[in-house]
CHARMM internal coordinates of N, CA and C (Angstrom, degrees):
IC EDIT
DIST 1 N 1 CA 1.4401
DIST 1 CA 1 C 1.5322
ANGL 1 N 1 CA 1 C 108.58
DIST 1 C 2 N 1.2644
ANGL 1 CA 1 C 2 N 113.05
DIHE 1 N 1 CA 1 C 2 N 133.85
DIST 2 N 2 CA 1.7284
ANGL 1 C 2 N 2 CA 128.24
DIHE 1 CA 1 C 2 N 2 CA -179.78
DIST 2 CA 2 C 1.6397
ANGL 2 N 2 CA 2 C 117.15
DIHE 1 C 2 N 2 CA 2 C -85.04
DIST 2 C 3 N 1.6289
ANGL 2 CA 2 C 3 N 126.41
DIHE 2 N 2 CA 2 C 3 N 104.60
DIST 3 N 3 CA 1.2861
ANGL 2 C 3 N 3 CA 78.29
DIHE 2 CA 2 C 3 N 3 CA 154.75
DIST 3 CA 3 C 1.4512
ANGL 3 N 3 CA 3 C 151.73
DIHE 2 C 3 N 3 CA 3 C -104.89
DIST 3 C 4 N 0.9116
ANGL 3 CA 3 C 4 N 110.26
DIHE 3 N 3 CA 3 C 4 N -165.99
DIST 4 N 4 CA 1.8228
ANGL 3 C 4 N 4 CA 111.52
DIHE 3 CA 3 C 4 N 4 CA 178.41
DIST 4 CA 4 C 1.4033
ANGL 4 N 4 CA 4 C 122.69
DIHE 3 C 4 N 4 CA 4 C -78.37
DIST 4 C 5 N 1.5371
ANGL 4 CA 4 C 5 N 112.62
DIHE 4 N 4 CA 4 C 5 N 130.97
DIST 5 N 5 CA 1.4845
ANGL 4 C 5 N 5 CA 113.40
DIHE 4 CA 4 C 5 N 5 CA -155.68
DIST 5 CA 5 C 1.8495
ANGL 5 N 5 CA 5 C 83.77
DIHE 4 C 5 N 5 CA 5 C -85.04
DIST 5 C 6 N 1.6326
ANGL 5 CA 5 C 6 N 90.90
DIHE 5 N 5 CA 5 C 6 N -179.11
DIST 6 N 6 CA 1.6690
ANGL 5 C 6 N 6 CA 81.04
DIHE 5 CA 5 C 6 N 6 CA -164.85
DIST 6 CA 6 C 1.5402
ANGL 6 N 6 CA 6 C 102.45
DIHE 5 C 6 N 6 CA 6 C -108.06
DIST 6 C 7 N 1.9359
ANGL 6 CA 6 C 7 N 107.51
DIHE 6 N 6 CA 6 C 7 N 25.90
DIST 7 N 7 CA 1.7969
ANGL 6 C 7 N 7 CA 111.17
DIHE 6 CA 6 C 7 N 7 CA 135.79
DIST 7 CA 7 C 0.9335
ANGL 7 N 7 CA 7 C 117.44
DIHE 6 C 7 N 7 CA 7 C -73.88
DIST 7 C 8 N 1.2370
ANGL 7 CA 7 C 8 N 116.09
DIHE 7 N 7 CA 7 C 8 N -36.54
DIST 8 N 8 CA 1.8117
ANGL 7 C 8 N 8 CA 106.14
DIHE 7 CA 7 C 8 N 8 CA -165.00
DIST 8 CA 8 C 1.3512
ANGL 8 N 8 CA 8 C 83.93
DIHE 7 C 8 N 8 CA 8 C -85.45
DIST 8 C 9 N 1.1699
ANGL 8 CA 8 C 9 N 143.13
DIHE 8 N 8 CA 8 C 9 N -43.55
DIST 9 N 9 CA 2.1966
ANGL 8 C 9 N 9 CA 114.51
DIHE 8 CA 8 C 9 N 9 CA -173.17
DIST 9 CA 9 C 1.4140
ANGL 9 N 9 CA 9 C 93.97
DIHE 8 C 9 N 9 CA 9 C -45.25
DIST 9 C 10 N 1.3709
ANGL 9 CA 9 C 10 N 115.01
DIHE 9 N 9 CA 9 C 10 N -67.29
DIST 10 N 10 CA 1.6488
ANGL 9 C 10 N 10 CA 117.34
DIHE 9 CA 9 C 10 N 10 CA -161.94
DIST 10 CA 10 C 1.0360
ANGL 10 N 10 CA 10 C 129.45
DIHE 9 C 10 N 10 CA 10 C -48.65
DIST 10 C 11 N 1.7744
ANGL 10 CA 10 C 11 N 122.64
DIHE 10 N 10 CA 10 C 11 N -31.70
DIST 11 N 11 CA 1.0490
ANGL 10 C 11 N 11 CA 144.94
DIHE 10 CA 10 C 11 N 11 CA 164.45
DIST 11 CA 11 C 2.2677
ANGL 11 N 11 CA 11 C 113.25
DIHE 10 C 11 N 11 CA 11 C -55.94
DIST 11 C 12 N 1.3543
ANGL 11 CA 11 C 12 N 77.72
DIHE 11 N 11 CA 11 C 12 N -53.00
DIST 12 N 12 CA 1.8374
ANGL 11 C 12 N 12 CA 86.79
DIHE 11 CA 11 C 12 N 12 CA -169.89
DIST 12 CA 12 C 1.8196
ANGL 12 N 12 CA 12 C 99.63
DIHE 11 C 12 N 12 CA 12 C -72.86
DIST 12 C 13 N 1.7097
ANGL 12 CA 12 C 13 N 109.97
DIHE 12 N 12 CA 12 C 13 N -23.33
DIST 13 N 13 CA 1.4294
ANGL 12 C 13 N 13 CA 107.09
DIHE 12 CA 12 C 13 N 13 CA 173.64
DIST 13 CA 13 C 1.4632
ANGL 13 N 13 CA 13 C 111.95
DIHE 12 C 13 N 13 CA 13 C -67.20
DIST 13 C 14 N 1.3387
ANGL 13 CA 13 C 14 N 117.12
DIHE 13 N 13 CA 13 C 14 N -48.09
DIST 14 N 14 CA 1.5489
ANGL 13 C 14 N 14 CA 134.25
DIHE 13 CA 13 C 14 N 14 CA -171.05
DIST 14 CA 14 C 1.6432
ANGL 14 N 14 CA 14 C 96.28
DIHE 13 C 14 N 14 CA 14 C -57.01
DIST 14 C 15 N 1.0700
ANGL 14 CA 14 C 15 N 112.32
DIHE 14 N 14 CA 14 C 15 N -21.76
DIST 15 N 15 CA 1.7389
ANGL 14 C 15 N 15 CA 107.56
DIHE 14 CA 14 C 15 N 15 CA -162.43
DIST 15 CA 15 C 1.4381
ANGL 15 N 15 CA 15 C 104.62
DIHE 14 C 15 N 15 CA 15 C -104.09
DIST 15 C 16 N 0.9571
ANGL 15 CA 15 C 16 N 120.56
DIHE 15 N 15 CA 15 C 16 N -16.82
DIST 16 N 16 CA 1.3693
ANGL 15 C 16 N 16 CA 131.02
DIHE 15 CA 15 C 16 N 16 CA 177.89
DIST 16 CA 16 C 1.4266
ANGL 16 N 16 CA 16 C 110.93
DIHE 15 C 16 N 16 CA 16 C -95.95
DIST 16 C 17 N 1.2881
ANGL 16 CA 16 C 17 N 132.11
DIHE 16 N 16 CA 16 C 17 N -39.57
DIST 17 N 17 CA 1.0138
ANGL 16 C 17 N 17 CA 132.52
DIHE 16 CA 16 C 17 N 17 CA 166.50
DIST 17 CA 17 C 2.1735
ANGL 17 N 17 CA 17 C 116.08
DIHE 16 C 17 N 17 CA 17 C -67.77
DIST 17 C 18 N 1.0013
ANGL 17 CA 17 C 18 N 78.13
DIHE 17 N 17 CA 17 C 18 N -27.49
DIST 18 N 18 CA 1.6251
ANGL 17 C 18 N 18 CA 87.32
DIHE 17 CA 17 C 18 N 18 CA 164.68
DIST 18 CA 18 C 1.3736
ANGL 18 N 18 CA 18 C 132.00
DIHE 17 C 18 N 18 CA 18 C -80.17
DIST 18 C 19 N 1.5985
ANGL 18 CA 18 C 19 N 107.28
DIHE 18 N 18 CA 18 C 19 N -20.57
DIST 19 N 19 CA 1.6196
ANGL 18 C 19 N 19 CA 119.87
DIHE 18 CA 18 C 19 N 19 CA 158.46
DIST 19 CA 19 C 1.3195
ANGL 19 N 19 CA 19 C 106.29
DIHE 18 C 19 N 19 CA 19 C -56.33
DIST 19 C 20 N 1.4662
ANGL 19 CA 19 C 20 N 99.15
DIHE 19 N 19 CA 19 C 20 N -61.36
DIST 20 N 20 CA 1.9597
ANGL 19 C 20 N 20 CA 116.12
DIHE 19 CA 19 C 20 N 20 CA -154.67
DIST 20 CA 20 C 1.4198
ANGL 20 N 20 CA 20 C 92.80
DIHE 19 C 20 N 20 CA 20 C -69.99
DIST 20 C 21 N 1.3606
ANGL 20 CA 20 C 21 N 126.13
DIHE 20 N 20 CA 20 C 21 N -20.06
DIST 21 N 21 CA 1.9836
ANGL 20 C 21 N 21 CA 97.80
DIHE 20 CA 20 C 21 N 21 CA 166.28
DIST 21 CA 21 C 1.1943
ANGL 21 N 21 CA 21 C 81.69
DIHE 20 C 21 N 21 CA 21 C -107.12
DIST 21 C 22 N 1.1987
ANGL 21 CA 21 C 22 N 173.28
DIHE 21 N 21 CA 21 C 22 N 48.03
DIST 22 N 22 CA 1.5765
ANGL 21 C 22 N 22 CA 139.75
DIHE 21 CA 21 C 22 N 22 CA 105.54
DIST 22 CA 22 C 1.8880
ANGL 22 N 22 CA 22 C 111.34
DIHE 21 C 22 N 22 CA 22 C -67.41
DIST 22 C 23 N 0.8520
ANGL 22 CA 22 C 23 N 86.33
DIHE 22 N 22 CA 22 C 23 N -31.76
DIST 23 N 23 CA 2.1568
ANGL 22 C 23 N 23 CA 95.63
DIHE 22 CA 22 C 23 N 23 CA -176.84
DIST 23 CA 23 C 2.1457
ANGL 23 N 23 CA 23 C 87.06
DIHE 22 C 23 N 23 CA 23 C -85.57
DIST 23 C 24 N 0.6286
ANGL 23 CA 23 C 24 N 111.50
DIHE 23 N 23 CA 23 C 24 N -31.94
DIST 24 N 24 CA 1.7796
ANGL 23 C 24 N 24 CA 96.49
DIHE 23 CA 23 C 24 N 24 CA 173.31
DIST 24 CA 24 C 1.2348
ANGL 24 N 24 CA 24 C 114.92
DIHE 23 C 24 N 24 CA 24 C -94.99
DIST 24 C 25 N 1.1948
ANGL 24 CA 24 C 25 N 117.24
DIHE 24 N 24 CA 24 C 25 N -19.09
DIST 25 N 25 CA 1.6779
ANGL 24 C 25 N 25 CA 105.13
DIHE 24 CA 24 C 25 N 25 CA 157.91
DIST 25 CA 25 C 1.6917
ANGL 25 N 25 CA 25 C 126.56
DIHE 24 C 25 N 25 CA 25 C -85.72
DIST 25 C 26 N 1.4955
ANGL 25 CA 25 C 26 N 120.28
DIHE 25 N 25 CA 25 C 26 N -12.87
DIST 26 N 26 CA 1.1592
ANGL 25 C 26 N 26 CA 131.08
DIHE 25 CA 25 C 26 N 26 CA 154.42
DIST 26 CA 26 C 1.2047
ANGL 26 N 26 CA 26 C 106.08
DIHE 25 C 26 N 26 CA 26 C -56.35
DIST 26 C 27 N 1.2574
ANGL 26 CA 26 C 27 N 142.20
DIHE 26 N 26 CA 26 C 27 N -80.16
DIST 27 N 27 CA 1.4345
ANGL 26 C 27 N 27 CA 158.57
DIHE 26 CA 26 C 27 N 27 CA -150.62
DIST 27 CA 27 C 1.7631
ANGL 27 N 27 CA 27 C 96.10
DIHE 26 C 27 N 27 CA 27 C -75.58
DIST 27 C 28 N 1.2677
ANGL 27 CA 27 C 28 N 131.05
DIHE 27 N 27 CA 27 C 28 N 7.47
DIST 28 N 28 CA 1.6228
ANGL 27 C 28 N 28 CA 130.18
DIHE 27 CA 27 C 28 N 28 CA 166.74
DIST 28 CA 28 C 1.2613
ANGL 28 N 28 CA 28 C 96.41
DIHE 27 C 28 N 28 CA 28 C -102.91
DIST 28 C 29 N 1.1650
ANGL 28 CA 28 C 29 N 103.18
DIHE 28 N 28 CA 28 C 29 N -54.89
DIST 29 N 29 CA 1.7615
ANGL 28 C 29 N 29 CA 110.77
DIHE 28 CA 28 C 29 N 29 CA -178.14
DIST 29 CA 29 C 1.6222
ANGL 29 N 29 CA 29 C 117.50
DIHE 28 C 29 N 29 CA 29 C -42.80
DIST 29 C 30 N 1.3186
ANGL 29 CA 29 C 30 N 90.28
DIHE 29 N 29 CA 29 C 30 N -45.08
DIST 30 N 30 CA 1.4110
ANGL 29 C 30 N 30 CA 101.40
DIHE 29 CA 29 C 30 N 30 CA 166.70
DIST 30 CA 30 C 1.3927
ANGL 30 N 30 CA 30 C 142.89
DIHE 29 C 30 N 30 CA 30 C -36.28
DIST 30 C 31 N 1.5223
ANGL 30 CA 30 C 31 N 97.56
DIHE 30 N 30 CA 30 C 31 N -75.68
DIST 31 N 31 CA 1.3216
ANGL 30 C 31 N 31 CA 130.59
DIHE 30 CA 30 C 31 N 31 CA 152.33
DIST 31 CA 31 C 1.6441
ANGL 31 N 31 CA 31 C 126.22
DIHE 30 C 31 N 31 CA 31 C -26.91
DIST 31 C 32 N 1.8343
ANGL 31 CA 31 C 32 N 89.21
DIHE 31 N 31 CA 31 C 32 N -57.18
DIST 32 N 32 CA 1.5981
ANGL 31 C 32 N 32 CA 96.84
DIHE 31 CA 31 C 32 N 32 CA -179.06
DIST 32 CA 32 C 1.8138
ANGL 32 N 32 CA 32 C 105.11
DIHE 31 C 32 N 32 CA 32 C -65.89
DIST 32 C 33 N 1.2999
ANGL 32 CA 32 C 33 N 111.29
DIHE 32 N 32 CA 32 C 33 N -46.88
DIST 33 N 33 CA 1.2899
ANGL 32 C 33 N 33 CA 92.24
DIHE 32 CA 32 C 33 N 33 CA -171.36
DIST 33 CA 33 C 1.7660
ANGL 33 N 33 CA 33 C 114.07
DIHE 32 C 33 N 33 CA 33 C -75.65
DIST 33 C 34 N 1.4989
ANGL 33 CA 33 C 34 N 132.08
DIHE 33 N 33 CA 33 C 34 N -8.19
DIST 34 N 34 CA 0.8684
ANGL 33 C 34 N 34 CA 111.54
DIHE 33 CA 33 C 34 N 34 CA 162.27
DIST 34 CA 34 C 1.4166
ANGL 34 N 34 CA 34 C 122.11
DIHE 33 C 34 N 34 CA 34 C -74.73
DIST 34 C 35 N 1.4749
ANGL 34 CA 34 C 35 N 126.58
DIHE 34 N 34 CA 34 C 35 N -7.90
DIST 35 N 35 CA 1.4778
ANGL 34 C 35 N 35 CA 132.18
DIHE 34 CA 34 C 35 N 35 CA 177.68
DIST 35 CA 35 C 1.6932
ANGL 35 N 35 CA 35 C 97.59
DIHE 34 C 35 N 35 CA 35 C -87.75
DIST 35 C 36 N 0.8873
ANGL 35 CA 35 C 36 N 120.68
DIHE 35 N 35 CA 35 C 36 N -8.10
DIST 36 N 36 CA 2.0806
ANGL 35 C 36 N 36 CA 118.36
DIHE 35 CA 35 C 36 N 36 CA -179.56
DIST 36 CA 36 C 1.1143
ANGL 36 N 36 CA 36 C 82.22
DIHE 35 C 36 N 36 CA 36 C -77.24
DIST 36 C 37 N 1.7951
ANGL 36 CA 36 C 37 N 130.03
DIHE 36 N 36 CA 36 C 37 N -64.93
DIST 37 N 37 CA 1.5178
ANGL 36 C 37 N 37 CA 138.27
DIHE 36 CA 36 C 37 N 37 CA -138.07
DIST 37 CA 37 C 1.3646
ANGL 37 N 37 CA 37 C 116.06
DIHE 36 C 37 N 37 CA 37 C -67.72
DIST 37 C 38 N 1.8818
ANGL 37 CA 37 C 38 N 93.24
DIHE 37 N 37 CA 37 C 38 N -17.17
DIST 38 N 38 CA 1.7948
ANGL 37 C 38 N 38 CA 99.56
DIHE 37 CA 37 C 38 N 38 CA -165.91
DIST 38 CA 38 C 1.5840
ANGL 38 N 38 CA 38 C 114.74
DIHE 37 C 38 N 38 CA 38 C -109.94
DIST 38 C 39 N 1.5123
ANGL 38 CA 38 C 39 N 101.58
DIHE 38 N 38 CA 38 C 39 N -5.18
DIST 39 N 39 CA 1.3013
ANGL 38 C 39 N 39 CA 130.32
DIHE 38 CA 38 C 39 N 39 CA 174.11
DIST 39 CA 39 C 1.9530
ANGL 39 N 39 CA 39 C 103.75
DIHE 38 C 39 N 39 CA 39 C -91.11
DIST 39 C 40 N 0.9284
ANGL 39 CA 39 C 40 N 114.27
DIHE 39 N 39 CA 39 C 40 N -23.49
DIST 40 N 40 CA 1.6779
ANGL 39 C 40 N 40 CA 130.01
DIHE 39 CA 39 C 40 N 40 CA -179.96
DIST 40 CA 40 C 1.1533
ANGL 40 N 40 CA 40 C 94.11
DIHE 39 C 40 N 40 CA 40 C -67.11
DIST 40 C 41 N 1.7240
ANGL 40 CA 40 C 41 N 131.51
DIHE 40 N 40 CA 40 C 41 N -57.06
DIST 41 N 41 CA 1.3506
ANGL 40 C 41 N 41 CA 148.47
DIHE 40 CA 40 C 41 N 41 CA -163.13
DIST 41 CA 41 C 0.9500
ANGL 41 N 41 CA 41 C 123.46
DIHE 40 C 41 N 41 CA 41 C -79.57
DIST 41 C 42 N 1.9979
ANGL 41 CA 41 C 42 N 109.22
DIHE 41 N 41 CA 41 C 42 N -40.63
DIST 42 N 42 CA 1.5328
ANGL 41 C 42 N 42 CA 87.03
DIHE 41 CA 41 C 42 N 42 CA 173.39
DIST 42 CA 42 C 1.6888
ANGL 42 N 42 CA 42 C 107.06
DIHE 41 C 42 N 42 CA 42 C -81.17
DIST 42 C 43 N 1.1891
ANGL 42 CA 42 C 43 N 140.27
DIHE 42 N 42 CA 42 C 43 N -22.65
DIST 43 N 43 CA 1.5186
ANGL 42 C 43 N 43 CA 151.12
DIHE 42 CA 42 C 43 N 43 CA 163.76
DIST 43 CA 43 C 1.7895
ANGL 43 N 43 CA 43 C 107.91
DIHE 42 C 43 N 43 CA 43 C -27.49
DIST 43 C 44 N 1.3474
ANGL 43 CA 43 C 44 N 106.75
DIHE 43 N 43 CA 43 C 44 N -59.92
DIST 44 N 44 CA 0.8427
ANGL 43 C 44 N 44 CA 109.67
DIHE 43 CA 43 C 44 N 44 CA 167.14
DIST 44 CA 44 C 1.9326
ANGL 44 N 44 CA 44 C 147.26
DIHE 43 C 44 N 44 CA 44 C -50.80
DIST 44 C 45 N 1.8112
ANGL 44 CA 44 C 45 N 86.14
DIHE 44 N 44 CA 44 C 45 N -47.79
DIST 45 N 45 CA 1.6103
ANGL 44 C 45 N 45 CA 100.22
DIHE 44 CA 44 C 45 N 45 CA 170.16
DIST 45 CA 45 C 1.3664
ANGL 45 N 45 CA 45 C 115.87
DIHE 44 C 45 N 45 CA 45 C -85.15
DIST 45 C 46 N 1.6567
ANGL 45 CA 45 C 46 N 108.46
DIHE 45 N 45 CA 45 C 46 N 2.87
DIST 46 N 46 CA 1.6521
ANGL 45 C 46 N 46 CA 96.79
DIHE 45 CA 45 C 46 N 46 CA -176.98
DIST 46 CA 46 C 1.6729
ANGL 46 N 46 CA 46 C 95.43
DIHE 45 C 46 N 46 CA 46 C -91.13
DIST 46 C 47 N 1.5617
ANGL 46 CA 46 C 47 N 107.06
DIHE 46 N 46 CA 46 C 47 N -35.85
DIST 47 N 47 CA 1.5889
ANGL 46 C 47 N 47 CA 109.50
DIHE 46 CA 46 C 47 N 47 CA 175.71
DIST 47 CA 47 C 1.2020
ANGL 47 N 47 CA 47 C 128.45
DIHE 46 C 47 N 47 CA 47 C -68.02
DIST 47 C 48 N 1.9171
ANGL 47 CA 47 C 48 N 103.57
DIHE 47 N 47 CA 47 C 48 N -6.58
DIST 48 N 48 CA 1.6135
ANGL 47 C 48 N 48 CA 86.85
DIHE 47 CA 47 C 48 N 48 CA 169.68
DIST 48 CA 48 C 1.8255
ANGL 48 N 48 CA 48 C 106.19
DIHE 47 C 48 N 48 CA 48 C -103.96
DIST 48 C 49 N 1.3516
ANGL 48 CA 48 C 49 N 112.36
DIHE 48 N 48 CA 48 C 49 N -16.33
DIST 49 N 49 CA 1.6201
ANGL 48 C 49 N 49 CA 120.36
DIHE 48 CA 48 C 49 N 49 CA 169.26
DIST 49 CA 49 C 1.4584
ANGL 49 N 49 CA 49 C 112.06
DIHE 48 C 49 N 49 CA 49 C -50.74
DIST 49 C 50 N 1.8315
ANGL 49 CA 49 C 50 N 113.77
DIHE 49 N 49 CA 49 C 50 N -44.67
DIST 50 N 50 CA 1.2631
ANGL 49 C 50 N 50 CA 111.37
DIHE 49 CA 49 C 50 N 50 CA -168.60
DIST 50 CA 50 C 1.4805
ANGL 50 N 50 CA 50 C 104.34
DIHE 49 C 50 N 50 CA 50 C -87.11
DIST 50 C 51 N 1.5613
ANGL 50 CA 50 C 51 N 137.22
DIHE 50 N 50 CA 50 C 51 N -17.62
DIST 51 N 51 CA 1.2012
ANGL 50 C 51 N 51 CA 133.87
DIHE 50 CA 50 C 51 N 51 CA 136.27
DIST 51 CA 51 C 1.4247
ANGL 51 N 51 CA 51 C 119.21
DIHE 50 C 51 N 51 CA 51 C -28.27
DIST 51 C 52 N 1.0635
ANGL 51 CA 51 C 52 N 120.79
DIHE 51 N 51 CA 51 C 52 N -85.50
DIST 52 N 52 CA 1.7135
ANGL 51 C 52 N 52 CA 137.40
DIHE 51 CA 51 C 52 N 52 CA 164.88
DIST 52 CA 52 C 1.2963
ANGL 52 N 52 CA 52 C 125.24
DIHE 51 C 52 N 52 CA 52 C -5.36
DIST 52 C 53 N 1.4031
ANGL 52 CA 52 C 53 N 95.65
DIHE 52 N 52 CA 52 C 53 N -50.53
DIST 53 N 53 CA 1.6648
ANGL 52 C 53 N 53 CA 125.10
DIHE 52 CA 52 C 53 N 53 CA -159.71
DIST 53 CA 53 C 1.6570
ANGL 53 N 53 CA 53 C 86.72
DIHE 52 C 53 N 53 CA 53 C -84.16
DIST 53 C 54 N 1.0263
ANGL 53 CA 53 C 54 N 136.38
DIHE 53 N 53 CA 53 C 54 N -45.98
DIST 54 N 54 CA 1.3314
ANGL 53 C 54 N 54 CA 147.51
DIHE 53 CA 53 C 54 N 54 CA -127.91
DIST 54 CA 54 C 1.7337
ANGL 54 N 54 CA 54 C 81.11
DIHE 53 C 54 N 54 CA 54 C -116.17
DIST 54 C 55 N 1.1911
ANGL 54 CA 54 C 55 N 126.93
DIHE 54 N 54 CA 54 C 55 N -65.60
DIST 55 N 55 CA 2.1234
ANGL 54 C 55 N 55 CA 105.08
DIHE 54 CA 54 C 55 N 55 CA 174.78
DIST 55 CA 55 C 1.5757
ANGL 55 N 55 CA 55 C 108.93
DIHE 54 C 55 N 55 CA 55 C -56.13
DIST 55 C 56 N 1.5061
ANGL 55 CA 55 C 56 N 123.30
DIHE 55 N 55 CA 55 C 56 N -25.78
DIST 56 N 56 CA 1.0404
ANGL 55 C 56 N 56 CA 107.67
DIHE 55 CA 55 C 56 N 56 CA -177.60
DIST 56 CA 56 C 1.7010
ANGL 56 N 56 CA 56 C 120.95
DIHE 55 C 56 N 56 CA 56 C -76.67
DIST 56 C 57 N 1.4576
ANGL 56 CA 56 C 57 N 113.43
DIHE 56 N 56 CA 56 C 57 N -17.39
DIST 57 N 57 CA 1.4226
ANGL 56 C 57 N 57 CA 114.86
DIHE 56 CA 56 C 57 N 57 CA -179.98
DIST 57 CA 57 C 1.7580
ANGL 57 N 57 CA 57 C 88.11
DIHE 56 C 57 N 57 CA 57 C -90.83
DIST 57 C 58 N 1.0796
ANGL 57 CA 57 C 58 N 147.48
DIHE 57 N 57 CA 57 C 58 N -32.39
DIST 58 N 58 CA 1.1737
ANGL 57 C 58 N 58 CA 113.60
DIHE 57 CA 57 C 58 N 58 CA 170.98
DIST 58 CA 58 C 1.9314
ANGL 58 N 58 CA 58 C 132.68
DIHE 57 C 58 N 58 CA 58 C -107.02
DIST 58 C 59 N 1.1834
ANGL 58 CA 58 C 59 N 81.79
DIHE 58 N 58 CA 58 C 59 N 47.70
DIST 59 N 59 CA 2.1192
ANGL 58 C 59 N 59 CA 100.17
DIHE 58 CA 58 C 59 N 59 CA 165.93
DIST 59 CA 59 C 1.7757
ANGL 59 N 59 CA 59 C 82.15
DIHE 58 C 59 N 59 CA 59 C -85.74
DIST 59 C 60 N 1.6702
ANGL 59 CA 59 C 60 N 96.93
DIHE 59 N 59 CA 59 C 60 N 147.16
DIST 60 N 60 CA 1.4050
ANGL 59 C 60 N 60 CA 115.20
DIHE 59 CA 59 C 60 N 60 CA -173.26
DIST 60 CA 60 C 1.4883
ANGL 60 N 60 CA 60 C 93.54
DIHE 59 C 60 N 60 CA 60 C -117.95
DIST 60 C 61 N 1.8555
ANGL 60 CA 60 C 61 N 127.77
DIHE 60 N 60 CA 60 C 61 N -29.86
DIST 61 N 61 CA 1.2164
ANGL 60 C 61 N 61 CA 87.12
DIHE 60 CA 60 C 61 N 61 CA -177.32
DIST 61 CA 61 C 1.8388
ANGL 61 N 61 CA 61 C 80.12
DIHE 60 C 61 N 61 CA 61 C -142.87
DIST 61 C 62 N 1.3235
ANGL 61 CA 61 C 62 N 114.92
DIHE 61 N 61 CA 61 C 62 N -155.94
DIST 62 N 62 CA 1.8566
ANGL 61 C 62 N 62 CA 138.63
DIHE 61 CA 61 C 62 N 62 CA 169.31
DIST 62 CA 62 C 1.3222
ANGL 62 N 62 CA 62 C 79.69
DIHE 61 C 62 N 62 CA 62 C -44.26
DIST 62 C 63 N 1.5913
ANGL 62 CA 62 C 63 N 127.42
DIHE 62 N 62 CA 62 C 63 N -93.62
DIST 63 N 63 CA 1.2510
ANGL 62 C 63 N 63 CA 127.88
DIHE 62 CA 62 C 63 N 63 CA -132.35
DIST 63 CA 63 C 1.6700
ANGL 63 N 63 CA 63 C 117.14
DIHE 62 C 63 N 63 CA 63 C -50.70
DIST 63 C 64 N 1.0671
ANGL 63 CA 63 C 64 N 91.89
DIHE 63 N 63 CA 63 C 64 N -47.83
DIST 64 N 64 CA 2.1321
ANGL 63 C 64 N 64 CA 114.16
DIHE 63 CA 63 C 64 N 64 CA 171.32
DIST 64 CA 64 C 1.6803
ANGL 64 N 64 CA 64 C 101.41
DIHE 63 C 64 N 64 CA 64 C -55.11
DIST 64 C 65 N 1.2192
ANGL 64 CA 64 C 65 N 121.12
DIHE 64 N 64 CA 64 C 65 N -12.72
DIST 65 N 65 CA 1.5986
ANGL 64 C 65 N 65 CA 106.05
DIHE 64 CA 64 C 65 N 65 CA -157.33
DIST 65 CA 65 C 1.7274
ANGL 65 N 65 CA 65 C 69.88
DIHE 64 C 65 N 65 CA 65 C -115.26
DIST 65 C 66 N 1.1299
ANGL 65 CA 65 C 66 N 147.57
DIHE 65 N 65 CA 65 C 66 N -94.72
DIST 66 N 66 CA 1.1458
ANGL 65 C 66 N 66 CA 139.88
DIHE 65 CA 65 C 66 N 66 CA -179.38
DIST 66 CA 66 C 1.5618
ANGL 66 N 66 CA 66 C 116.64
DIHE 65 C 66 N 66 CA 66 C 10.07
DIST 66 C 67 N 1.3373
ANGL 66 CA 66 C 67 N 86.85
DIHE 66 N 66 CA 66 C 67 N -73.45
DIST 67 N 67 CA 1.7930
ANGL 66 C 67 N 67 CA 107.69
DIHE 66 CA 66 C 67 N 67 CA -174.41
DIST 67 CA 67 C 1.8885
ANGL 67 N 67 CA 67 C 112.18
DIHE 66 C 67 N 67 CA 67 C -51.69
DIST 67 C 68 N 1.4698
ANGL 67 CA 67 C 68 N 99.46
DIHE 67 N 67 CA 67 C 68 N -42.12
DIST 68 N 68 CA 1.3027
ANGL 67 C 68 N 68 CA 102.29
DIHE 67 CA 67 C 68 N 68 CA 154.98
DIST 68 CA 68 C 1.1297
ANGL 68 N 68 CA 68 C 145.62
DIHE 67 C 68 N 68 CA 68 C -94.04
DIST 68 C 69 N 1.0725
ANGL 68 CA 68 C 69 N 118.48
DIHE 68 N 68 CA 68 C 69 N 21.85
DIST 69 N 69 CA 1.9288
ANGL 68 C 69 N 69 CA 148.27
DIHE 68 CA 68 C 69 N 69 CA 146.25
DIST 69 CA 69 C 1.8147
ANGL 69 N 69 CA 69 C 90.39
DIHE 68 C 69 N 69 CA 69 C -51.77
DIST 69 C 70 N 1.7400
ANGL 69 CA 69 C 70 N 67.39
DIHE 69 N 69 CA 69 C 70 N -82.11
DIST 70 N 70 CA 1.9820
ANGL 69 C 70 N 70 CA 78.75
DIHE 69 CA 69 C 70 N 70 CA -168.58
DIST 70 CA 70 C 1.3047
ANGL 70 N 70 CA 70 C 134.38
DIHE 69 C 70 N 70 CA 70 C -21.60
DIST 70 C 71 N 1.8434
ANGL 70 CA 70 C 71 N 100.33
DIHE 70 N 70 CA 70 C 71 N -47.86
DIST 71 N 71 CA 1.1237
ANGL 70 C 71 N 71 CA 117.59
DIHE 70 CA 70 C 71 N 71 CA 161.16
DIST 71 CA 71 C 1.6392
ANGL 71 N 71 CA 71 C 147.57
DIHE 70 C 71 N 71 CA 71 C -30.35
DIST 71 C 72 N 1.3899
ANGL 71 CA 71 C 72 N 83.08
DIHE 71 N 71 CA 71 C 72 N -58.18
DIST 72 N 72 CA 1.4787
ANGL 71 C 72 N 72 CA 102.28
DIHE 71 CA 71 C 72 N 72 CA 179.63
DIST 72 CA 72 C 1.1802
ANGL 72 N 72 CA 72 C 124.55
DIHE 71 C 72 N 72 CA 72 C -97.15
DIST 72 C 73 N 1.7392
ANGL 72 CA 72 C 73 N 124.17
DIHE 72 N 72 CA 72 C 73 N -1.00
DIST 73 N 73 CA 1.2950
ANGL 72 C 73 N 73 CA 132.35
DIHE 72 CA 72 C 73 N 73 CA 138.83
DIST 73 CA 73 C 1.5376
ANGL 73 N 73 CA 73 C 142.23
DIHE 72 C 73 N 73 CA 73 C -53.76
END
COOR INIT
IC SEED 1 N 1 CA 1 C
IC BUILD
């Protein structure tokens, strides 16, 4: 059995430590774009609520509010 001069520890440390921030900057990257995707969504459902909200203040009578039941089912 050989041992390891204390380049090659430093070397095999340097390299390993160079995974663990390449594998932790994947896994941010990650993250961030699942926080864009969920920020896309709520953006989205607030613009179609405040749509929504906005035919529902202008139905004038039953029949219009009906019709937009239907609608939004």
């Amino acid at each position: 059995m050989s041992l390891l001069t204390p380049e090659q520890i430093a070397a095999a440390q340097k390299a390993n430590l160079e995974s663990l921030f390449g594998l932790t900057t994947k896994a941010f990257e990650g993250v961030e774009k699942l926080i864009e995707l969920n920020l896309q969504v709520v953006k989205s459902t607030l613009a179609e609520s405040q749509e929504n909200a906005q035919r529902l203040l202008s139905v004038k009578d039953a029949q219009e509010l009906i019709a937009l039941q239907a609608s939004l089912s």
